[in-house]
C-alpha positions in Angstrom: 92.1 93.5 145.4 93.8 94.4 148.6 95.0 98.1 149.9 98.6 98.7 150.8 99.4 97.8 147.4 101.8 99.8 144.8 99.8 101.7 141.8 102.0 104.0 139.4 99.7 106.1 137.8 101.2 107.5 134.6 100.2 111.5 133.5 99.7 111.5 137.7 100.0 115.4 137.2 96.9 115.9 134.6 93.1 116.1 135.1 92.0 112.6 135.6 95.3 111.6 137.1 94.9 114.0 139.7 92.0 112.4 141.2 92.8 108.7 140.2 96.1 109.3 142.6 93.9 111.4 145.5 91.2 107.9 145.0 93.9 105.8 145.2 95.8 107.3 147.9 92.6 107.6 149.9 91.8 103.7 149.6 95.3 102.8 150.8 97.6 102.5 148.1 101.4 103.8 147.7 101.4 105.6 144.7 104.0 106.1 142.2 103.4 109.0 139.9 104.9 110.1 136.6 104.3 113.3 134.8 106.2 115.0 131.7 104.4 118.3 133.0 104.2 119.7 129.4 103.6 123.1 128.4 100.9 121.8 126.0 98.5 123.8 128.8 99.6 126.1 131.9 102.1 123.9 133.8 101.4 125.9 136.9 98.3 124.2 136.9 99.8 120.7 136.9 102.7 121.6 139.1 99.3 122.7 141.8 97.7 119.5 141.3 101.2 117.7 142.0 102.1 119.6 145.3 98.4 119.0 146.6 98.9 114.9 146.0 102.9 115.1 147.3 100.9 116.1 150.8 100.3 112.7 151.1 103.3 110.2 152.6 102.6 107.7 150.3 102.9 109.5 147.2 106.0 109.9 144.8 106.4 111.5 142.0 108.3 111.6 139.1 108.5 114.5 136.2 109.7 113.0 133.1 108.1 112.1 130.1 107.0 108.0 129.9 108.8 108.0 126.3 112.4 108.3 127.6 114.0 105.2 126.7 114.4 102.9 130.1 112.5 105.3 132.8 109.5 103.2 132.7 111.5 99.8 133.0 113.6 101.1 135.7 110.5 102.3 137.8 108.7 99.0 137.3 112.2 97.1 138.2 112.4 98.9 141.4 109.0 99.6 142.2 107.2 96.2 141.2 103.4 97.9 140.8 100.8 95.9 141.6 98.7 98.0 139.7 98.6 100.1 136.6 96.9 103.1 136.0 98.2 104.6 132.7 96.3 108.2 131.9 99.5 110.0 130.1 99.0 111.0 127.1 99.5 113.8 124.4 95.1 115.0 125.0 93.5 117.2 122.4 91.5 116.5 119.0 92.3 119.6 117.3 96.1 119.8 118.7 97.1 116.9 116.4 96.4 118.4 113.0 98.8 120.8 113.8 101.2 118.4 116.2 101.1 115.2 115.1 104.9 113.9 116.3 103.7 114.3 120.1 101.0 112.2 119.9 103.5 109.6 118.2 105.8 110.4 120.9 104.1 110.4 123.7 100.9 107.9 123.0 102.0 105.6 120.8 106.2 105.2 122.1 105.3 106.0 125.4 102.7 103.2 125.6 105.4 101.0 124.0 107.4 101.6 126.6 105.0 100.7 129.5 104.2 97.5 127.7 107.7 96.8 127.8 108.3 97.2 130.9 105.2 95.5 131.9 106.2 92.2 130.2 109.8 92.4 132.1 107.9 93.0 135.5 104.1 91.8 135.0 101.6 93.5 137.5 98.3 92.3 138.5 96.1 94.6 136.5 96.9 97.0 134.1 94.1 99.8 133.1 95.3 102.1 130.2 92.8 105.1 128.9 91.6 105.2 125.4 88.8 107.1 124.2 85.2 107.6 123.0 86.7 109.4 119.7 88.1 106.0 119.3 84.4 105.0 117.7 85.2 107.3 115.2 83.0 107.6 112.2 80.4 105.4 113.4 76.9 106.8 113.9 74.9 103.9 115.3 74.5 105.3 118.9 74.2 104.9 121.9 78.5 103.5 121.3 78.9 99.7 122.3 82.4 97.9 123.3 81.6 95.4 120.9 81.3 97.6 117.5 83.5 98.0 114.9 85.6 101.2 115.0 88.0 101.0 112.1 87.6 104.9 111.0 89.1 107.6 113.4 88.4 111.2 112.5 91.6 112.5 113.8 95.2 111.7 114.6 95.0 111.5 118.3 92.1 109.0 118.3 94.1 107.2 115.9 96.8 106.9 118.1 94.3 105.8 121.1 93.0 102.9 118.9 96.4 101.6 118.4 97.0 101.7 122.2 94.3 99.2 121.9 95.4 96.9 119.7 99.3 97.2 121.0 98.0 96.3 124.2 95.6 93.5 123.0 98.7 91.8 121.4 100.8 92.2 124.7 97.8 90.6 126.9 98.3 87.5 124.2 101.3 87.1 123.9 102.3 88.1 127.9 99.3 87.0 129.6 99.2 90.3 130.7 95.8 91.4 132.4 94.6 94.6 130.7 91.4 96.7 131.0 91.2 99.9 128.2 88.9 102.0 129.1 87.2 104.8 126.9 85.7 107.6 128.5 83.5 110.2 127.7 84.0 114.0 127.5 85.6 114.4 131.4 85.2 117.3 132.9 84.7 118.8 136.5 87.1 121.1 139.1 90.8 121.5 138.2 89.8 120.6 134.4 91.9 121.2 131.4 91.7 124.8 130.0 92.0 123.6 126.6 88.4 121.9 126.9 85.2 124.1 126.3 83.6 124.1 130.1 87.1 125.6 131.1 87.2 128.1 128.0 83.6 129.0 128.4 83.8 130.1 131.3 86.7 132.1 131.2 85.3 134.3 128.1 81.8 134.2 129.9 83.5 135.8 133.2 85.8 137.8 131.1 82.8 139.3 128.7 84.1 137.9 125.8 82.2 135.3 123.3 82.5 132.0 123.0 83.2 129.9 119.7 80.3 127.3 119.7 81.3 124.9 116.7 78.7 123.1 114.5 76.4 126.2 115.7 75.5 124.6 118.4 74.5 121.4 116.8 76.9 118.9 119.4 75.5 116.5 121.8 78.1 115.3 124.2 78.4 112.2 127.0 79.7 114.4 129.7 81.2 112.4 132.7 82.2 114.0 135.8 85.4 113.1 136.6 84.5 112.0 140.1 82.3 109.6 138.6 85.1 108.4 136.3 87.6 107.8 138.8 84.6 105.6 140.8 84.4 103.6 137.6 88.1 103.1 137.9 88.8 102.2 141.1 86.0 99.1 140.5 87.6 98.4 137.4 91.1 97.8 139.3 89.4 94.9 140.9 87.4 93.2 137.8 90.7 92.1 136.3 89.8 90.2 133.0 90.1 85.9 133.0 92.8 85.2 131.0 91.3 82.5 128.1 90.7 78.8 129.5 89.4 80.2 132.9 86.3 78.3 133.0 84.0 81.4 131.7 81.1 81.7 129.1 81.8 85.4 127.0 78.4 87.3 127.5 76.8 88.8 124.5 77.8 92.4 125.2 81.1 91.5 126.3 84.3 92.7 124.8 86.5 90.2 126.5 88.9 88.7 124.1 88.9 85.5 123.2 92.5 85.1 123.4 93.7 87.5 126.1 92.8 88.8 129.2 91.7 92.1 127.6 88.9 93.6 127.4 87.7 97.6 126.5 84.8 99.5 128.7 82.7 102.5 128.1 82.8 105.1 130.9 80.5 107.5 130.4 76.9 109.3 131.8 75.0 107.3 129.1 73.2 110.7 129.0 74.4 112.7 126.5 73.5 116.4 126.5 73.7 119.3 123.6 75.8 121.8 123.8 73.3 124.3 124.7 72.4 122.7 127.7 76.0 122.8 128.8 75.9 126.6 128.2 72.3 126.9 130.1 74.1 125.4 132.9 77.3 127.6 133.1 74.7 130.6 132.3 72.6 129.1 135.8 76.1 128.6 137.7 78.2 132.2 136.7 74.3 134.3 136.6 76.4 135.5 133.4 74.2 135.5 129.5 76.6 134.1 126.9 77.5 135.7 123.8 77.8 132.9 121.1 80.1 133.2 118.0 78.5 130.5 115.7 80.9 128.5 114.4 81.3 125.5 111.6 82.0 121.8 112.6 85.9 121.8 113.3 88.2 119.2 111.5 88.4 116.0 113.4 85.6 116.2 115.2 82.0 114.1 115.3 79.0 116.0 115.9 77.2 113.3 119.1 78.9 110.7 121.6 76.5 108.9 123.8 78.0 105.6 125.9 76.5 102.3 126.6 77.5 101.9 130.4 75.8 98.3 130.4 79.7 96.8 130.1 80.4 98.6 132.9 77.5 98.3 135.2 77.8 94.3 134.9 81.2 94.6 135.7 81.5 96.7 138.7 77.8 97.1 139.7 78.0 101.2 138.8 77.5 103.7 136.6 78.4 107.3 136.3 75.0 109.7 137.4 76.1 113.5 138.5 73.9 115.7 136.6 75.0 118.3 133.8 73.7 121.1 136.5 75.4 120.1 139.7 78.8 119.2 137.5 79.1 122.7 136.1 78.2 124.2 139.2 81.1 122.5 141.0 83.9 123.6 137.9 82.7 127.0 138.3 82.5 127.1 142.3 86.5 125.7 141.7 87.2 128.2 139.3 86.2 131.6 140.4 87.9 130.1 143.9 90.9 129.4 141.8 91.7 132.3 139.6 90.2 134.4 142.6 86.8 135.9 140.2 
């Protein structure tokens, strides 16, 4: 795919949209941003992300959320994207037992609305963010693109594994080119505080203990979001075949048989426990953590580990930045940020 085309990254303002807009804006692109910038976390934070990309010509934002009836047709009426990138989405396990209607709002009618608008103006590729909670009750592991996940364990995955299948049914009936992609645990500088490398290290630097759920017992697929946005940008150019192209499905495969669709795994295909993670913040901050042993929390699954395979074949990569050197870089960015 060529540069000097027009991407609108949706949820531009958050963690991952952050650096998919700096990636993109880097390799060319004009990008057209839009961001809600909810109070679900510190605003202030978003709002410093947004300033740092508005530095660049070629970026425009707009702060409004993507379920307002008509903003997202009249962007892609004017705008005509070339490519898709949309990361905006009501985030958080735990946040939607007790806040379901913004994850309907937001995910589910806000998704709606890009499909829409989509179908009215078609662009070339379209990659929308699901998740690894999207495999759900499963606990056949490493996860694979091609499994069954029909059993979510909370709300917000639930949502994410609708996006799928509304955007499957648009790729039918539309010919709509559309790449989900689930990721894995994201973290790295300018994270989300509401995700335990960010709350950890706040109550580490602070003195204060940190709630370790399951009592430790986790394993995680952290992916460093640097290495996510990589696996993105290739993505953007392995637009799926729509059906007919003369193409044999590989065994492994998730491309639909009767839409240019297909789901990928992004992920370190490495997972780590949850100790590890707080060895390595331990290493970064030279600060001992005090742990308040907690019980599994609602909604939650205990391990996540990715087959990357998918995505390897597809774009020739793979995510690889250690556990260590990951942390190390949050925590460099965060002492740096909140001056500690």
């Amino acid at each position: 795919m060529q540069e000097n085309l027009t991407a609108l990254v949706t949820g531009a303002a958050g963690f991952i949209g952050y650096f998919t807009c700096k990636r993109l804006l880097a390799d060319g692109f004009r990008v057209i941003g839009v961001d809600s910038l909810s109070d679900y976390y510190d605003p202030e934070l978003k709002k410093r992300r947004q300033s740092e990309l508005l530095e660049d010509p070629n970026c425009r934002m707009i702060n409004e959320a993507i379920e307002k009836p008509g903003l997202l047709m009249g962007l892609f009426e004017a705008e005509r994207p070339d490519v898709v990138v949309h990361l905006a989405a009501q985030a958080g396990v735990r946040y939607s037992i007790d806040n379901p209607r913004s994850y309907l709002e937001s995910n589910l009618v806000g998704t709606f609305e890009l499909l829409e608008a989509a179908r009215a103006h078609p662009p070339q590729h379209m990659l929308l963010a699901s998740t690894s909670s999207a495999y759900g009750a499963n606990t056949e592991m490493p996860y694979r693109e091609t499994m069954k996940a029909d059993h979510q364990m909370s709300f917000y995955a639930a949502t994410k594994k609708a996006n799928e299948a509304m955007a499957h049914s648009y790729a039918h009936l539309f010919d709509l080119p559309i790449t989900m992609f689930r990721f894995f645990t994201v973290y790295g500088p300018w994270g989300r505080p509401d995700m335990a490398l960010f709350k950890f290290t706040r109550a580490m630097l602070s003195g204060e203990p940190i709630d370790v759920y399951n009592h430790g017992e986790m394993m995680r697929d952290f992916t460093y979001v640097e290495d996510l946005v990589e696996a993105v940008r290739r993505l953007i150019d392995a637009s799926p075949v729509r059906p007919g192209d003369p193409v044999d499905i590989e065994e492994g495969d998730s491309l639909s048989p009767v839409a240019p669709w297909r789901v990928v795994n992004i992920g370190n295909s490495k997972p780590v426990q949850l100790g590890d993670m707080i060895a390595a913040i331990e290493a970064a901050l030279g600060v001992t953590a005090k742990r308040n042993l907690m019980p599994m929390q609602p909604g939650d699954v205990p391990a996540t580990w990715a087959d990357a395979e998918l995505l390897r074949r597809l774009t020739g990569y793979v995510p690889s930045t250690d556990i260590k050197e990951g942390v190390a870089s949050f925590t460099r960015w965060y002492r740096d940020y909140y001056d500690v």
